[in-house]
Structures are given as C-alpha cells and as structure tokens.
C-alpha positions in Angstrom: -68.2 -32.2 -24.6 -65.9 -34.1 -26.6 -66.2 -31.3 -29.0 -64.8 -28.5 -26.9 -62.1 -30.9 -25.7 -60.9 -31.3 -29.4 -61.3 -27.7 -29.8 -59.5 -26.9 -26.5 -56.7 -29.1 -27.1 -56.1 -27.5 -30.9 -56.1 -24.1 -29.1 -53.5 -24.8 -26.3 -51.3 -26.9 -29.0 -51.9 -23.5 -31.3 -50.8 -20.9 -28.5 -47.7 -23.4 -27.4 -46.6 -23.5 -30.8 -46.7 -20.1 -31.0 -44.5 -19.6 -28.1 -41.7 -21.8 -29.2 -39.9 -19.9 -31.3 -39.2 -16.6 -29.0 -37.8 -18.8 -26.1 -34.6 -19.3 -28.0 -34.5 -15.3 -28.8 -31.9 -14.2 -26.3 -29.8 -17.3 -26.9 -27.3 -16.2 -28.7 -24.1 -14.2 -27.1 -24.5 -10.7 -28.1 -27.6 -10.4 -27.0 -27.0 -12.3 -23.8 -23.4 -10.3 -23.3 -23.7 -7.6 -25.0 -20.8 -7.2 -28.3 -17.4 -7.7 -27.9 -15.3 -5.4 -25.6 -11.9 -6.7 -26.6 -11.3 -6.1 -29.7 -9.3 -3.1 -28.8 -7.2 -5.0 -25.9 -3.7 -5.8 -27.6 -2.1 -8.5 -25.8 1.1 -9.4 -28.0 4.4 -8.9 -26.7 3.4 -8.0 -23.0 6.4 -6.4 -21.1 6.7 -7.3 -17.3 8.1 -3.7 -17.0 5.9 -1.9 -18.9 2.7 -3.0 -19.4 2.6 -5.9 -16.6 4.0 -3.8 -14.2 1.7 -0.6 -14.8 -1.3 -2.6 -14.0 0.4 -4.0 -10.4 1.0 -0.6 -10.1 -2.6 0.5 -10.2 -3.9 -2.3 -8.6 -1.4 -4.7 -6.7 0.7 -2.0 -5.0 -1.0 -1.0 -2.3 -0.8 -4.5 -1.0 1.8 -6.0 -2.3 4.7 -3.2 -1.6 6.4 -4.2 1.7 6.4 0.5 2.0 3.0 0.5 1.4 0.7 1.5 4.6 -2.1 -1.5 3.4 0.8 -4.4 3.4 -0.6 -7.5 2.6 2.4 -9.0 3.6 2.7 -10.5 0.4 5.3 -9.3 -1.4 5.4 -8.6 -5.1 8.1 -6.1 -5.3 10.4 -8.3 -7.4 9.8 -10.0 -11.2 10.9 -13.1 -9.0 8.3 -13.0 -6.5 5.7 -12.1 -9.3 6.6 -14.5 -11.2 6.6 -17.1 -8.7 2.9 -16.7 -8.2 2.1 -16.4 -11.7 3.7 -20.1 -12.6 2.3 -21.7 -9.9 -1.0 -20.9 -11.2 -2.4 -18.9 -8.0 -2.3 -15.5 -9.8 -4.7 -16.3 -12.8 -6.8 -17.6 -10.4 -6.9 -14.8 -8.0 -7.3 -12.3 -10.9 -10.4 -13.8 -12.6 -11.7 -15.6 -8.9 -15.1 -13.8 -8.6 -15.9 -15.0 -5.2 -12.6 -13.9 -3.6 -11.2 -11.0 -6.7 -8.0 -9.7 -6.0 -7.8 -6.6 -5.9 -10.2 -7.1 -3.3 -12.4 -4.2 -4.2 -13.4 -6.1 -7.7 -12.1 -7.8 -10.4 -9.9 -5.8 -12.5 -10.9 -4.8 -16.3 -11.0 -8.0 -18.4 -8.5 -6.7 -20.8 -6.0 -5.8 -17.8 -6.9 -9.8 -17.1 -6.2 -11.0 -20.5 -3.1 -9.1 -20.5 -1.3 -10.8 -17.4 -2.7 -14.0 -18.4 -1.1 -13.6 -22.0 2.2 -12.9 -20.0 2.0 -15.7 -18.1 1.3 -18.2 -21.1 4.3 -16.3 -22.5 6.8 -17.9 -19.1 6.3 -14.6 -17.2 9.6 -13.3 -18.7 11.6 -10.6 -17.1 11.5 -8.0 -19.6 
C-alpha cells in the first residue's frame, strides 16, 4: 500500500510538472492581442482642421451639428466648443469609455483614438 502511494505520488508530481510550463504559453502580448496594429497610425502634428476635424466628421457630426436631424444637443460645431470638452478631460474618456463609447454605435478605430488624444496632449490647438 505504501508502495503505490509512493508511486502515485511520483506520478501526479510527474504529470504536474509536465503541465507547468504550457500554462505561461499565451502570456505574452502578441499572442494574447494579436501584433501591433499601429505602427502605420501617424500621430505627429495633428491639425484640428484636417485630420481632427475629418474624424468628427465621420463620426461626431451627426450628433454634434445643431443642422443635423440626430442632434444631440451637444454642440461641437466650433474648435471652442471641441476644445472645451477635450481640456476638461470628458472627451478622451468618452472616446476610449467601452461601457458608454461615443459614437454610440462603438468605439471608433484605435488609431482615430490615438489621433484626438495626441491632439489634445498637444493643447487642442486651433489649427
């Protein structure tokens, strides 16, 4: 009896052992992720009236644009008003908020993300 428990016990600590080293397989962040997406999303030198302002239209008009037939009520028809939002931290938060994504039909492409945000950390110039 005390035999097969020795034996038993070698075999369990043999198969444990075994298993060790693929649990930490998947831990690393390719693999978990997938590779990196950005390396083609150019954030330098964002332009509130170019490149900032072709993503609201695309994804902020249609709510944001006092004309627009789904007004939010919200205005951001102005690089004021825009800007306003985006120093008082509520627009990075919106834009990246998973639970509550503005747009509200989903979040928008990370690299349209990464683009307002580098604005912002810019001072949300008017240019």
């Amino acid at each position: 009896m005390k035999k097969t428990l020795v034996i038993l016990g070698i075999l369990v600590s043999f198969f444990t052992f075994l298993c060790l080293p693929s649990g930490c397989y998947w831990d690393n962040e390719e693999d978990l992720y997938g590779p990196d997406t950005n390396t083609n999303c150019d954030t330098t030198n964002m332009r509130f009236s170019v490149e900032i302002r072709a993503i609201m239209a695309e994804h902020c008009d249609k709510c944001h644009i006092s004309t627009a037939a789904t007004y939010s009520g919200i205005p951001y028809e102005t690089h004021a008003q825009f800007k306003a939002v985006a120093l008082n931290g509520k627009l990075l938060d919106r834009i990246n908020n998973q639970a509550a994504p503005m747009p509200e039909t989903g979040l928008m492409s990370l690299c349209n993300r990464l683009k307002i945000e580098a604005w912002v950390n810019a001072g949300s110039p008017d240019n």
